[in-house]
LOTI-402805 format. One record per residue (C-alpha): x, y, z; residue in one letter. Coordinates in nm, 4 decimals, padded with zeros to 6 digits, m for minus. Example, Ala and Ser with C-alpha at 12.3 -4.5 7.8 and 13.67 -1.06 7.14 Angstrom:
2
<r><px>01.2300</px><py>m00.4500</py><pz>00.7800</pz><resn>A</resn></r>
<r><px>01.3670</px><py>m00.1060</py><pz>00.7140</pz><resn>S</resn></r>
END
This chain:
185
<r><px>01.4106</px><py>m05.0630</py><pz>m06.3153</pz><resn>X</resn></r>
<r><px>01.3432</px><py>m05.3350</py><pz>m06.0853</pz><resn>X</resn></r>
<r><px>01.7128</px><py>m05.4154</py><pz>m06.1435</pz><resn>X</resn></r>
<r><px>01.8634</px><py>m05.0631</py><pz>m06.0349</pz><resn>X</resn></r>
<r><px>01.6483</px><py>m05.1092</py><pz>m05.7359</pz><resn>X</resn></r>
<r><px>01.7698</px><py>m05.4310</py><pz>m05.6518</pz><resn>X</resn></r>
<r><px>02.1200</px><py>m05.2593</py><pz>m05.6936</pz><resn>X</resn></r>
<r><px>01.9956</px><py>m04.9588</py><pz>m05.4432</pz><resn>X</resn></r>
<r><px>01.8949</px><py>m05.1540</py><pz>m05.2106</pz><resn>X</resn></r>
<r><px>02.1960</px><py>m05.3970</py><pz>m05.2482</pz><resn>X</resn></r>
<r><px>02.4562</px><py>m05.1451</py><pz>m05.2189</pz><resn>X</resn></r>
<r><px>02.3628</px><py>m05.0332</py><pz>m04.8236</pz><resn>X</resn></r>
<r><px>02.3585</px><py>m05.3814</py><pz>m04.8167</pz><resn>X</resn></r>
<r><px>02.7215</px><py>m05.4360</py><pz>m04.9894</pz><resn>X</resn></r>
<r><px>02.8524</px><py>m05.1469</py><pz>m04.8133</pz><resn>X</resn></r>
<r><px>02.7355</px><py>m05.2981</py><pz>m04.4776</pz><resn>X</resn></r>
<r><px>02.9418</px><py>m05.6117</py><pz>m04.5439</pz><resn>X</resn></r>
<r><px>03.2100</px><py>m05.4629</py><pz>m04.6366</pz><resn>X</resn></r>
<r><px>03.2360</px><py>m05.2305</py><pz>m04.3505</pz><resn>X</resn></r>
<r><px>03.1222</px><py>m05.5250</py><pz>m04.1699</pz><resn>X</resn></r>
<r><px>03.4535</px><py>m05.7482</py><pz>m04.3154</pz><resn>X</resn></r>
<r><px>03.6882</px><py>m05.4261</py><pz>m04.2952</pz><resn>X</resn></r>
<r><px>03.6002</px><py>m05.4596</py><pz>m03.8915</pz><resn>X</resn></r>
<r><px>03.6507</px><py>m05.8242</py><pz>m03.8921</pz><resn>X</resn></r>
<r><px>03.9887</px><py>m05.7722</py><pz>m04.0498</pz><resn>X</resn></r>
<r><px>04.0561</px><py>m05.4931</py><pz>m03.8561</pz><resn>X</resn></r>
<r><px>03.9299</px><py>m05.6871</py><pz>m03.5418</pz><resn>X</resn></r>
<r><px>04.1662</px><py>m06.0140</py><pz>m03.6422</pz><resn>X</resn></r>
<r><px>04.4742</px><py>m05.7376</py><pz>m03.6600</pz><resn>X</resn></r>
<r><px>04.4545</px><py>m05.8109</py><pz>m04.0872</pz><resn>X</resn></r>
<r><px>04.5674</px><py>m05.4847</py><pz>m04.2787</pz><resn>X</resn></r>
<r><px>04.3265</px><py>m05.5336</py><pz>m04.5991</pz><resn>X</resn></r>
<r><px>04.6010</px><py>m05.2922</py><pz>m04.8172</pz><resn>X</resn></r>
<r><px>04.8691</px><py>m05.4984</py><pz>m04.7073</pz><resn>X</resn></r>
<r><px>04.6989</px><py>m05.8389</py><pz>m04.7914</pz><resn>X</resn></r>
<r><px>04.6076</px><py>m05.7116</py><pz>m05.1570</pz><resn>X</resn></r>
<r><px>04.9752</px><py>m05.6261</py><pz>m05.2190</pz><resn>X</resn></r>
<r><px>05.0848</px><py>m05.8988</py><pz>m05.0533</pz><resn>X</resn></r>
<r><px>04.8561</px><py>m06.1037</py><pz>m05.2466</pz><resn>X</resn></r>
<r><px>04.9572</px><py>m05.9224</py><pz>m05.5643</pz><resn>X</resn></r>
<r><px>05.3532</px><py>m06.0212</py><pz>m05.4744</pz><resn>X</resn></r>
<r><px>05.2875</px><py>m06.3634</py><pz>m05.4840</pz><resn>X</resn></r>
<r><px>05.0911</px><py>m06.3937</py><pz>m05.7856</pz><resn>X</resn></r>
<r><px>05.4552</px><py>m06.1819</py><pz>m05.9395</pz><resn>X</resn></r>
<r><px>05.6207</px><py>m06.4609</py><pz>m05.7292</pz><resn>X</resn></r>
<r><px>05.4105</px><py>m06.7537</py><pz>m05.8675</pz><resn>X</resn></r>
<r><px>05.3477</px><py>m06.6223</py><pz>m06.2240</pz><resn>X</resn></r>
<r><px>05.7902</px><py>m06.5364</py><pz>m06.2077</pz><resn>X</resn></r>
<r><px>05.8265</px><py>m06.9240</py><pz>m06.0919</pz><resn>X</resn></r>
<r><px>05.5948</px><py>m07.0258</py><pz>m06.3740</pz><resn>X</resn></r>
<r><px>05.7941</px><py>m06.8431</py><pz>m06.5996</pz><resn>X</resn></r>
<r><px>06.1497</px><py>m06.9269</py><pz>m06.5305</pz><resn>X</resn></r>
<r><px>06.1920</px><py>m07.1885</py><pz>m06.2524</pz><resn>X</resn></r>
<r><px>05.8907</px><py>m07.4264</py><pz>m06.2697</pz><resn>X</resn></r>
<r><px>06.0130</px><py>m07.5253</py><pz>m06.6798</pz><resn>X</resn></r>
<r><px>06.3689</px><py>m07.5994</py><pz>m06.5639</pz><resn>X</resn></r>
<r><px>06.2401</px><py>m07.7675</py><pz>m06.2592</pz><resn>X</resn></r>
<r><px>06.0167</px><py>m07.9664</py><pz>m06.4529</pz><resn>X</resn></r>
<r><px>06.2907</px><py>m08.0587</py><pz>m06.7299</pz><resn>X</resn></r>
<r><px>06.5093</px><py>m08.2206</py><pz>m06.4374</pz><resn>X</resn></r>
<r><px>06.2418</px><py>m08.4187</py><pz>m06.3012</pz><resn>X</resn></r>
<r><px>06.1771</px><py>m08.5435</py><pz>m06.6729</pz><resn>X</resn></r>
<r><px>06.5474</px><py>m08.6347</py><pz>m06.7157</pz><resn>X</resn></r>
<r><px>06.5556</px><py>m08.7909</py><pz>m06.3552</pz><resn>X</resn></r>
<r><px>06.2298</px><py>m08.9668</py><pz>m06.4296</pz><resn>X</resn></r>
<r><px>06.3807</px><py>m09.0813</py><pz>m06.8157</pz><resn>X</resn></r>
<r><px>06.6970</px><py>m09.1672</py><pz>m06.6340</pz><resn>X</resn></r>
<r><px>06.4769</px><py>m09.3883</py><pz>m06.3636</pz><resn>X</resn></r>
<r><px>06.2731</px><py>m09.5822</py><pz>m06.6648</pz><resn>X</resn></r>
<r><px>06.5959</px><py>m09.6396</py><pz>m06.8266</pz><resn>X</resn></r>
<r><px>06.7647</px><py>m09.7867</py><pz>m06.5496</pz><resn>X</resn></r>
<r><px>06.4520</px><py>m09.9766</py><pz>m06.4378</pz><resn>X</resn></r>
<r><px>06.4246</px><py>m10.0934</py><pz>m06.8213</pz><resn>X</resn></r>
<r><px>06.8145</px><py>m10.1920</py><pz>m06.7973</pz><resn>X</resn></r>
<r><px>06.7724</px><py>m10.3935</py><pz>m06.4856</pz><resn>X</resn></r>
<r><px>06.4742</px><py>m10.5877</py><pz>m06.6662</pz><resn>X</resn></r>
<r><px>06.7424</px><py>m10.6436</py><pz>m06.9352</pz><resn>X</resn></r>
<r><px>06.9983</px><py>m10.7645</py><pz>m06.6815</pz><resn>X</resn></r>
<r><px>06.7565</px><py>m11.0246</py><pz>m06.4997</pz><resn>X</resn></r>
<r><px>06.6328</px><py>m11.0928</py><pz>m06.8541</pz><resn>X</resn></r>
<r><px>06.9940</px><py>m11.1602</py><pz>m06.9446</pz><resn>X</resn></r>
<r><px>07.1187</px><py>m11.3127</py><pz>m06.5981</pz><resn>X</resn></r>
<r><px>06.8120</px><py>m11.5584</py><pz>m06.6549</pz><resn>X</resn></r>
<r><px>06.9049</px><py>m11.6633</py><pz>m06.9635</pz><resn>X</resn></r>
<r><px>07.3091</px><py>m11.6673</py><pz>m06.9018</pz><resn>X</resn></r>
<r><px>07.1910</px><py>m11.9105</py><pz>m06.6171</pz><resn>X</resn></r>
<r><px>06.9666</px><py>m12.1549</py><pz>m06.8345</pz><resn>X</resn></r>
<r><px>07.2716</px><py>m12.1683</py><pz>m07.0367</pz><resn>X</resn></r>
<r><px>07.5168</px><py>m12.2783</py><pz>m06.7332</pz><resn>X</resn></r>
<r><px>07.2080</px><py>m12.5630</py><pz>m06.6297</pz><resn>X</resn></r>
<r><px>07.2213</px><py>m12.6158</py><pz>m06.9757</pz><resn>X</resn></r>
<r><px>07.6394</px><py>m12.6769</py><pz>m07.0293</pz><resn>X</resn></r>
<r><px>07.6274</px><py>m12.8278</py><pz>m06.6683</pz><resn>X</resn></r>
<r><px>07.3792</px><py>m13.1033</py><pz>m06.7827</pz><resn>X</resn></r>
<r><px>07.6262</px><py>m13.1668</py><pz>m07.0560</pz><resn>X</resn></r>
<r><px>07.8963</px><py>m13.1847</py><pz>m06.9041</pz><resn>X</resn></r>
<r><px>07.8156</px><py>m13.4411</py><pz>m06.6617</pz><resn>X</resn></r>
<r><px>07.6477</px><py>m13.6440</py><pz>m06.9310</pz><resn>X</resn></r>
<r><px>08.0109</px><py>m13.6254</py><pz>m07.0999</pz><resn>X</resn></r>
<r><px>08.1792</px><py>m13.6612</py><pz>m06.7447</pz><resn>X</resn></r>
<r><px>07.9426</px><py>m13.9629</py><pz>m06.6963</pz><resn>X</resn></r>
<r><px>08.0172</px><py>m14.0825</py><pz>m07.0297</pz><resn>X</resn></r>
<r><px>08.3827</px><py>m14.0729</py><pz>m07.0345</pz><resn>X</resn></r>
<r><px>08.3463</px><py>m14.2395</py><pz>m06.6620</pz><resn>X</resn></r>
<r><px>08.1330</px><py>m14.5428</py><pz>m06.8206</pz><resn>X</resn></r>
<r><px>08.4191</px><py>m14.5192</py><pz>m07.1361</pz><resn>X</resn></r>
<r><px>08.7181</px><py>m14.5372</py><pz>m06.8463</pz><resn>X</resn></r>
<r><px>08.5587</px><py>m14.8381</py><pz>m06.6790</pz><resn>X</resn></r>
<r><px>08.4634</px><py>m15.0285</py><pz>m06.9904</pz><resn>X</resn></r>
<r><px>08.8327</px><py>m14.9606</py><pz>m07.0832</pz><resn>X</resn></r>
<r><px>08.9783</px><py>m15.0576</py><pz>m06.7841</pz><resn>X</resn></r>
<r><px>08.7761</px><py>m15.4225</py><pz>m06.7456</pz><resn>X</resn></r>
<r><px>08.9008</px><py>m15.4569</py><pz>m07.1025</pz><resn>X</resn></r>
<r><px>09.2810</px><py>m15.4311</py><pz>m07.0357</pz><resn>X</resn></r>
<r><px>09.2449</px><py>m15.6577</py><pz>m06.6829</pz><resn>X</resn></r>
<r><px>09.0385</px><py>m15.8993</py><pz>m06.8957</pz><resn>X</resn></r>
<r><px>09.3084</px><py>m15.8641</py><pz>m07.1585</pz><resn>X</resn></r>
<r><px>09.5925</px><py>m15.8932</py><pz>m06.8888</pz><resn>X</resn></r>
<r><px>09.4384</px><py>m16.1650</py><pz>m06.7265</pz><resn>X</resn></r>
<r><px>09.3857</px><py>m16.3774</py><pz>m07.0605</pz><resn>X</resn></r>
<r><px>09.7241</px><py>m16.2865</py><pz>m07.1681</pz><resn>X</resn></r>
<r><px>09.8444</px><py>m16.4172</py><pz>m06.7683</pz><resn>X</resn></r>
<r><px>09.6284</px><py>m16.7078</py><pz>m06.8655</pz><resn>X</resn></r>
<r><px>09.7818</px><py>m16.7971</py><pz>m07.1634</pz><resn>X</resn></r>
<r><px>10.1252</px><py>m16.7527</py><pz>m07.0139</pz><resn>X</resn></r>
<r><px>10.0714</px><py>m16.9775</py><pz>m06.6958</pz><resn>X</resn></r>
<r><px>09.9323</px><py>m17.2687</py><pz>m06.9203</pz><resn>X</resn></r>
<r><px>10.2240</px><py>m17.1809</py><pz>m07.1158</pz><resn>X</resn></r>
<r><px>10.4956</px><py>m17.2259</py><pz>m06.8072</pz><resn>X</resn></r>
<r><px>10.2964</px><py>m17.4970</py><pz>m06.7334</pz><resn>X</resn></r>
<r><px>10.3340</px><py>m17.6975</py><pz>m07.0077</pz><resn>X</resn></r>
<r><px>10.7297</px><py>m17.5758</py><pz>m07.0576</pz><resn>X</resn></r>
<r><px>10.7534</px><py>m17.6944</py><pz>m06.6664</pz><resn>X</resn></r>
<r><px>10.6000</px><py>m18.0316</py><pz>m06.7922</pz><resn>X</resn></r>
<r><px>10.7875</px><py>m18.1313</py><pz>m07.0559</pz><resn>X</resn></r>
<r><px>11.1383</px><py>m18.0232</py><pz>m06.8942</pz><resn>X</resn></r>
<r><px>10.9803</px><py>m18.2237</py><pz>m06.6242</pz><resn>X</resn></r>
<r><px>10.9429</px><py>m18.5446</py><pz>m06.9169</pz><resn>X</resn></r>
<r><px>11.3126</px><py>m18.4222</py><pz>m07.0297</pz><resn>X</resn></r>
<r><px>11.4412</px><py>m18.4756</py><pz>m06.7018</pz><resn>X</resn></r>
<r><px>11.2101</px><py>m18.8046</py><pz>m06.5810</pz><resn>X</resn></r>
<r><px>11.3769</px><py>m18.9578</py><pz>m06.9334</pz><resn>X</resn></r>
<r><px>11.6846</px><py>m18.8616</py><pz>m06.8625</pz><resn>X</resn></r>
<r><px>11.6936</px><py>m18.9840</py><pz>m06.5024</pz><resn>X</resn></r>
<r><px>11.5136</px><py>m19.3213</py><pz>m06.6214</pz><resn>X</resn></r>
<r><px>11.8419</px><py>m19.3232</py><pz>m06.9046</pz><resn>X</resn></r>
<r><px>12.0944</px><py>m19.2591</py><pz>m06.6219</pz><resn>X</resn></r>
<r><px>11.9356</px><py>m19.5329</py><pz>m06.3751</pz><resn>X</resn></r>
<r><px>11.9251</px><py>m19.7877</py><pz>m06.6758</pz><resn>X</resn></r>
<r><px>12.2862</px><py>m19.6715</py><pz>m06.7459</pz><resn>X</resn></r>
<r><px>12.4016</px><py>m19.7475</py><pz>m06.3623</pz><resn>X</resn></r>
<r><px>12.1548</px><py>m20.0404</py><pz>m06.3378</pz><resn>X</resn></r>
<r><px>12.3091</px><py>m20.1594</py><pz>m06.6365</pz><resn>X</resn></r>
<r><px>12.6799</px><py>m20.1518</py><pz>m06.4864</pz><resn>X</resn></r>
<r><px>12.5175</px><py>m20.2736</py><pz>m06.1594</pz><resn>X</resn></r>
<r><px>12.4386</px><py>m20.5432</py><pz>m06.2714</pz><resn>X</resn></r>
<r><px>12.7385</px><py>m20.5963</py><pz>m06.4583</pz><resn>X</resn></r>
<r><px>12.9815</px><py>m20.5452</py><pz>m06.1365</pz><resn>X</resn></r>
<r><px>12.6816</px><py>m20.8261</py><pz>m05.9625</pz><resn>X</resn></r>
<r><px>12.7629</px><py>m21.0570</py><pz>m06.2314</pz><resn>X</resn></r>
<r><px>13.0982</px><py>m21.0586</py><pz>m06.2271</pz><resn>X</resn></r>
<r><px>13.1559</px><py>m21.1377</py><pz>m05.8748</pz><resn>X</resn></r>
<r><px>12.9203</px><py>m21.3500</py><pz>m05.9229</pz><resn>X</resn></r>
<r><px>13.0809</px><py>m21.5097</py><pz>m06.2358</pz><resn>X</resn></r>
<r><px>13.3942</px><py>m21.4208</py><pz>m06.0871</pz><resn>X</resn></r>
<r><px>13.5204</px><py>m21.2881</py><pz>m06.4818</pz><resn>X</resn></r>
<r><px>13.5438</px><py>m21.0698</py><pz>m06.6548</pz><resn>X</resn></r>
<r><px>13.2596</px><py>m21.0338</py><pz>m06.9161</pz><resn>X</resn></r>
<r><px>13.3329</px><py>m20.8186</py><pz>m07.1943</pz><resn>X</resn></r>
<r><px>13.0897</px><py>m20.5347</py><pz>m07.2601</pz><resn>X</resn></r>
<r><px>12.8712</px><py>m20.7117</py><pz>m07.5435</pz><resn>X</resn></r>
<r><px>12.8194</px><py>m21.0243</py><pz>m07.2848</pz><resn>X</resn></r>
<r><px>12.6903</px><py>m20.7589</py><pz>m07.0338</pz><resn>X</resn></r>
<r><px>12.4932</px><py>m20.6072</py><pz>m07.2511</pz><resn>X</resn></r>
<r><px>12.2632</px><py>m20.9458</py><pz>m07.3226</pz><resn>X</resn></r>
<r><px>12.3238</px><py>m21.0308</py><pz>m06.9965</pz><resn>X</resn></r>
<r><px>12.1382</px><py>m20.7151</py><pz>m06.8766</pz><resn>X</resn></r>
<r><px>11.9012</px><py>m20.7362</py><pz>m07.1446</pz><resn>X</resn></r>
<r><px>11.8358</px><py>m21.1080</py><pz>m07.0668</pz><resn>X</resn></r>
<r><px>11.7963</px><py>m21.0244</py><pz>m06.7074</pz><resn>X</resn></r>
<r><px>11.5584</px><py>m20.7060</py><pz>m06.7216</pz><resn>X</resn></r>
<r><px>11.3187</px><py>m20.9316</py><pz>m06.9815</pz><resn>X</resn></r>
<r><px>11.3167</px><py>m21.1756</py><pz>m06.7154</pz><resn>X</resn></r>
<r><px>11.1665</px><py>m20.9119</py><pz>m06.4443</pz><resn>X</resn></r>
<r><px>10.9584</px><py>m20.7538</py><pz>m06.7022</pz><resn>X</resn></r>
END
């Protein structure tokens, strides 16, 4: 009982609000009829975008966000991949100019090899025209010596006979000549 007087007494009371909020509406120029269908509409509207556009709208934003991981996961792939394709170039770089260094070192051992060759070999062929140049020198001092005995020789022959004032025959000159040089020697 208490309860349906509670309810009495709050329906004046409910009744009074509500003819106090229809003023209020009325006063702020709000048509309550219009805002429940209004209201209504766009529950249609959002319950209709629910329905049909909100699924499709939401499956495109998947696929763009799917799309955006995968291209964010390919780009870690590419760095991943440009990192280690560029380890790989230090990598072939180092060797190569440790082989380019080596080679270098090879080249200049070769090349103090061949002047070291060339200059023994220039060596060996100096003392060689050296000693040829010496003994055509001996050759030619022993030949001279034999060609100014020779013309000593008949020198002192052509002395000797004006001298003598005869003729000496050519096995007189001869020990005369030898007799002579002993005598000087």
């Amino acid at each position: 009982m208490q309860h349906l007087f509670l309810l009495a007494s709050t329906a004046p009371e409910a009744e009074h609000a509500a003819e106090e909020s229809q003023s209020l509406f009325t006063a702020l120029g709000i048509d309550v009829t219009l805002l429940i269908e209004q209201t209504i509409a766009f529950l249609i509207l959002v319950f209709l975008l629910a329905k049909f556009v909100y699924p499709a709208l939401i499956k495109v934003v998947d696929g763009r966000r799917e799309q955006i991981e995968a291209g964010i996961k390919e780009a870690k792939q590419a760095e991943e991949s440009l990192a280690k394709a560029e380890a790989k170039v230090s990598e072939l770089l180092v060797e190569a100019r440790k082989e380019a260094d080596d080679i270098l070192a090879r080249t200049h051992q070769e090349a103090a090899n061949v002047v070291a060759d060339a200059e023994s070999k220039a060596k060996t062929r100096a003392e060689q025209i050296v000693a040829d140049a010496r003994q055509q020198l001996e050759l030619d001092v022993a030949k001279a010596r034999e060609a100014l005995k020779k013309d000593t020789v008949e020198l002192v022959a052509l002395a000797t006979e004006r001298v003598v004032g005869e003729k000496l025959d050519a096995q007189k000159d001869a020990e005369l000549v030898k007799k002579s040089l002993a005598e000087k020697a």
